[in-house]
C-alpha positions as CSV (number, residue, x, y, z in Angstrom):
1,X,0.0,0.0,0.0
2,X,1.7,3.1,-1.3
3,X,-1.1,5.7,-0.5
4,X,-2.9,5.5,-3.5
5,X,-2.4,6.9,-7.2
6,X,-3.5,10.4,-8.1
7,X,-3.0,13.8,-9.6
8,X,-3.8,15.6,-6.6
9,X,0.0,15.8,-5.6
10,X,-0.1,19.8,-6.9
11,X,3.6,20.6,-8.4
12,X,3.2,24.6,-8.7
13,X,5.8,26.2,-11.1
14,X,8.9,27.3,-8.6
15,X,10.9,30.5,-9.4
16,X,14.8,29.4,-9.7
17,X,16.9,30.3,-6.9
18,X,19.4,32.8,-7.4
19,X,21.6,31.4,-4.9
20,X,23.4,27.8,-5.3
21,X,23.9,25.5,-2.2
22,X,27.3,24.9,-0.8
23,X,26.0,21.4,1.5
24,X,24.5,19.0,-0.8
25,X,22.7,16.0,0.2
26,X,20.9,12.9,-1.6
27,X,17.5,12.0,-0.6
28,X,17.2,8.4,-1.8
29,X,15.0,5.0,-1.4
30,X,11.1,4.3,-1.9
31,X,8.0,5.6,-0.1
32,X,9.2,6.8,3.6
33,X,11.9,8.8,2.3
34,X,9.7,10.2,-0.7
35,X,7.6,11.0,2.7
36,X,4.3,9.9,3.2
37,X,3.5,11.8,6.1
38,X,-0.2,13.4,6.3
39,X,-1.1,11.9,3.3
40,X,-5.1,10.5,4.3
41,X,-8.0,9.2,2.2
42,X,-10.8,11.4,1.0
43,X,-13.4,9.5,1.0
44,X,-16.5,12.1,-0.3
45,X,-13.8,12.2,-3.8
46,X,-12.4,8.3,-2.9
47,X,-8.7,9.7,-3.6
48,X,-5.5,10.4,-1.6
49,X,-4.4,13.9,-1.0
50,X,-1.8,15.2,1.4
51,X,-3.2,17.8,4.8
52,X,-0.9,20.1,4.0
53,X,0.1,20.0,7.3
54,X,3.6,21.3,7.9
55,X,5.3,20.7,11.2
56,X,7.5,24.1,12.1
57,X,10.8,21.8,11.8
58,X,9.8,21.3,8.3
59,X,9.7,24.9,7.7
60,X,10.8,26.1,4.2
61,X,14.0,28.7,4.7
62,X,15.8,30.8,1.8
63,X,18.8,28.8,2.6
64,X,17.4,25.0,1.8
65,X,17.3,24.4,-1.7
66,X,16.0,21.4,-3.7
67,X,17.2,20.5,-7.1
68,X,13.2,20.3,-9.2
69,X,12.7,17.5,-11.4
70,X,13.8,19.7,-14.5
71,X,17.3,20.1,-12.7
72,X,16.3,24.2,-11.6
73,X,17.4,24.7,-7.7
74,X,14.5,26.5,-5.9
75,X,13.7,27.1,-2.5
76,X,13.0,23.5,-0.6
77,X,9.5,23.2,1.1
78,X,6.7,20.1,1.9
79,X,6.8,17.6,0.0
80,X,10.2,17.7,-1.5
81,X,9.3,15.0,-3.8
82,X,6.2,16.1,-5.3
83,X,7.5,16.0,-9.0
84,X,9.7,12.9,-8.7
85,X,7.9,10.6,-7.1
86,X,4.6,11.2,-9.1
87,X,2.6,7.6,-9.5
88,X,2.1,8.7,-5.6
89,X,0.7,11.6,-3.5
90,X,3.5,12.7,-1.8
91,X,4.0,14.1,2.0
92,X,6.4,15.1,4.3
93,X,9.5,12.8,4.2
94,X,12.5,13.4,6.8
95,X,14.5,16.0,4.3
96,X,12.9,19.0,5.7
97,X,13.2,18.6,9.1
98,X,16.9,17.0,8.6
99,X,17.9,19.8,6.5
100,X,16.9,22.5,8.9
101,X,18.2,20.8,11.8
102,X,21.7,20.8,9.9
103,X,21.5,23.8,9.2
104,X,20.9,25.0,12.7
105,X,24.0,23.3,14.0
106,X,26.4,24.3,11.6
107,X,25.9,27.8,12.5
108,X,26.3,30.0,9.9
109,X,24.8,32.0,7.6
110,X,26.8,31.1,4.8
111,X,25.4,27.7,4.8
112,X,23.0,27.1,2.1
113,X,21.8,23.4,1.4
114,X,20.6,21.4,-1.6
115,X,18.5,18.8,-1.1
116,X,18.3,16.2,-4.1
117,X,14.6,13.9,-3.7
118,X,15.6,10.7,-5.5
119,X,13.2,8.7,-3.8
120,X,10.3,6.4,-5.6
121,X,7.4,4.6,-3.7
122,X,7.4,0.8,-4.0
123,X,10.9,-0.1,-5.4
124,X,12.8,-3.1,-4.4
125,X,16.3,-2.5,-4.0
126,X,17.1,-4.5,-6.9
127,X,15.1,-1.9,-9.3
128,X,18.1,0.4,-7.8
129,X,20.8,-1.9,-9.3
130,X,23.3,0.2,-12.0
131,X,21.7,0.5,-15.5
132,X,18.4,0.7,-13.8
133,X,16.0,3.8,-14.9
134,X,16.5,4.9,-11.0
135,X,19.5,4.3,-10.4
136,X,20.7,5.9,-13.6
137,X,18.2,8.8,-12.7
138,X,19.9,9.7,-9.1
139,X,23.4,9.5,-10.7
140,X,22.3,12.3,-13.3
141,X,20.5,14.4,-10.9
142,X,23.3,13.8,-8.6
143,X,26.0,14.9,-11.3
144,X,23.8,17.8,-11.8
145,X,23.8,18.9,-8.1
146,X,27.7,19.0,-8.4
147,X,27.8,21.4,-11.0
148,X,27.7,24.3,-8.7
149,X,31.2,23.4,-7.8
150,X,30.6,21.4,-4.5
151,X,31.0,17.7,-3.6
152,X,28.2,15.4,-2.1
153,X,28.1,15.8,1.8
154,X,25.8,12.5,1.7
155,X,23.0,10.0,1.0
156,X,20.2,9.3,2.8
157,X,18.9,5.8,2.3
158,X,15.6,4.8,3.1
159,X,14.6,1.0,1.8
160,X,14.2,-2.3,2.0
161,X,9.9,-2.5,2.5
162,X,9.8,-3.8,-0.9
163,X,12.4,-6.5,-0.1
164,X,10.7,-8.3,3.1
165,X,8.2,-10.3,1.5
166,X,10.2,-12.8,-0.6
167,X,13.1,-15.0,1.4
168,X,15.1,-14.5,-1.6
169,X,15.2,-11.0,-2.0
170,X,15.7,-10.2,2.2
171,X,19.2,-12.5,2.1
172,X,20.2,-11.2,-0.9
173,X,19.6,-7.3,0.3
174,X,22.9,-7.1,2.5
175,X,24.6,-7.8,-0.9
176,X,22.8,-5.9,-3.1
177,X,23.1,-3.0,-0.9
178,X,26.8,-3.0,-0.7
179,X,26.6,-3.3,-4.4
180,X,24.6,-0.3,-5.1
181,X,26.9,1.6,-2.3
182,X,30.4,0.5,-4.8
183,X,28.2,1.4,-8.0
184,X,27.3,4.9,-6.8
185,X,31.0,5.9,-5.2
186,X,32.7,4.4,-8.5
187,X,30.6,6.0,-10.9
188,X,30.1,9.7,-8.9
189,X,34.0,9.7,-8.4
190,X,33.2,9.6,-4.8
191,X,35.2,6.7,-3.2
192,X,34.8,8.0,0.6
193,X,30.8,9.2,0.0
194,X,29.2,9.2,2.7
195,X,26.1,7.1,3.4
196,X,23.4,7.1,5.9
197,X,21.0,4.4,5.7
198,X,17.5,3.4,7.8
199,X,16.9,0.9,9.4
200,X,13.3,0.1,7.8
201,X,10.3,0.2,10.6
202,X,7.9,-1.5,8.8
203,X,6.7,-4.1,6.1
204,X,6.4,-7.7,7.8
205,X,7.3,-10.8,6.3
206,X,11.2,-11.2,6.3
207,X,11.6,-7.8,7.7
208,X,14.4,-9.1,10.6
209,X,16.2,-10.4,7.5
210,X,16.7,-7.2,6.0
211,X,17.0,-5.2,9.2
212,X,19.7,-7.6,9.8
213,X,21.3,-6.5,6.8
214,X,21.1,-3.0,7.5
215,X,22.6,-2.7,10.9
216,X,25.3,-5.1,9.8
217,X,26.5,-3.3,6.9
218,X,30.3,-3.2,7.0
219,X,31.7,-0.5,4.4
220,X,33.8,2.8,5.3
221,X,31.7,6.0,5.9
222,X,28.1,4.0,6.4
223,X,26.1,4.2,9.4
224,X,22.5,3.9,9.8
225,X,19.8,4.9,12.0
226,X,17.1,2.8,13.6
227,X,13.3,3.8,12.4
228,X,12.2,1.0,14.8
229,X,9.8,1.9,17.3
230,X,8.8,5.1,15.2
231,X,4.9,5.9,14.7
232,X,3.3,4.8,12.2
233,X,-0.1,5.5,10.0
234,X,-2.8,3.1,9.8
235,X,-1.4,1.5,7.0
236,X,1.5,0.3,9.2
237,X,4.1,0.9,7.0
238,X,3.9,4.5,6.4
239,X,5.4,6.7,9.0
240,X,3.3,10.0,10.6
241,X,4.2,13.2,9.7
242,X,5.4,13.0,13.4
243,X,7.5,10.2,12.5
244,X,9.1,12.0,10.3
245,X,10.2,15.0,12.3
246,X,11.8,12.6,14.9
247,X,13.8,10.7,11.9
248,X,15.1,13.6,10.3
249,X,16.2,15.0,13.3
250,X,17.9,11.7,13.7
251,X,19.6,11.6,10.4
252,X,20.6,15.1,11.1
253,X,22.5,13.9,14.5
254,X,23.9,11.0,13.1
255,X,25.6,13.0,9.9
256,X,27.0,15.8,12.3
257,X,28.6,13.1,14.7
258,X,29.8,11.1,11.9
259,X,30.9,13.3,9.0
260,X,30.5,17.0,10.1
């Protein structure tokens, strides 16, 4: 359950930033990074819209960019993937809330991040492998980012619902992730990129499997925060808008311990 297709998603025209970000971070993975918080049925028009509810740590600021789907940087705000991941109504995801907690802590007002949404609902991680439409779409966008003349600070990976319901594909996931982490570096030039994966919170089936890969994920410059125990919607594998907030504050500690 990917909370439903429809149009009702609303990508209004942006006007392109005329500033360029100096911290740039990839938003990456399938549904809960995309962000499916305060996404809810309407029932009288039987479709899925989004509240428009935006906690005040997802906040939009002239200093948090996001690169748009036709490669303009504008000025970030809810939901960050509105125009990329588009067979879904989209929400708030953890980039806002990680992005402005960043920001806060770096302390400066120099400081101007790009956010790059990557994400798509639904995807098994083996949809992500090199040669892939997604994967092949993250390296361009990700290239793209780079051409105002700054590196990647790092990926956020949020994945693996898609891979819990078939044994096969939860013990192949540690592998396929390690893969995809070798692919990326190699073909962005980026041998040290760092990579910040969740733990997934949801999705049943051969979940501990893949959790188990996830924690236990052995490569230079990876660590990964736990989404365990986080709410979740009624759908119980979507997490709340609230969710959210509390995991992007998360990934934000866990990048400035580890690479900041």
């Amino acid at each position: 359950m990917e909370g439903g297709s429809t149009t009702s998603g609303e990508v209004k025209p942006e006007r392109q930033s005329p500033i360029t970000p100096n911290q740039i971070f990839i938003l990456s993975g399938q549904s809960n990074m995309a962000g499916r918080g305060g996404v809810v049925k309407d029932h009288h028009h039987n479709r899925w819209v989004w509240d428009k509810t935006v906690p005040p740590e997802c906040a939009p600021n002239s200093s948090i960019l996001r690169l748009s789907a036709d490669l303009r940087w504008e000025e970030a705000h809810e939901p960050l993937h509105v125009d990329i991941d588009t067979a879904k109504v989209c929400g708030v995801g953890p980039g806002m809330a990680f992005a402005n907690a960043v920001r806060k802590r770096l302390e400066t007002d120099s400081a101007v991040i790009g956010l790059v949404p990557c994400a798509s609902g639904g995807t098994a991680i083996k949809e992500w492998a090199r040669g892939s439409h997604l994967y092949e779409r993250m390296v361009k966008r990700t290239k793209e980012s780079m051409k105002c003349g700054e590196e990647i600070k790092a990926v956020l990976w949020y994945q693996g619902e898609s891979d819990v319901s078939n044994i096969d594909d939860a013990e192949s996931y540690g592998s396929n992730m390690d893969r995809l982490i070798k692919n990326l570096r190699h073909d962005l030039n980026l041998p040290s990129l760092p990579i910040i994966q969740v733990a997934i919170a949801s999705g049943g089936g051969y979940i501990d499997k893949v959790r188990e890969a996830q924690l236990g994920l052995k490569l230079s410059n990876v660590v990964c925060v736990d989404a365990k125990g986080l709410p979740l919607k009624p759908d119980n594998l979507h997490l709340t808008t609230e969710a959210q907030v509390q995991l992007g504050l998360s990934l934000a500690k866990a990048y400035l311990a580890n690479f900041c």
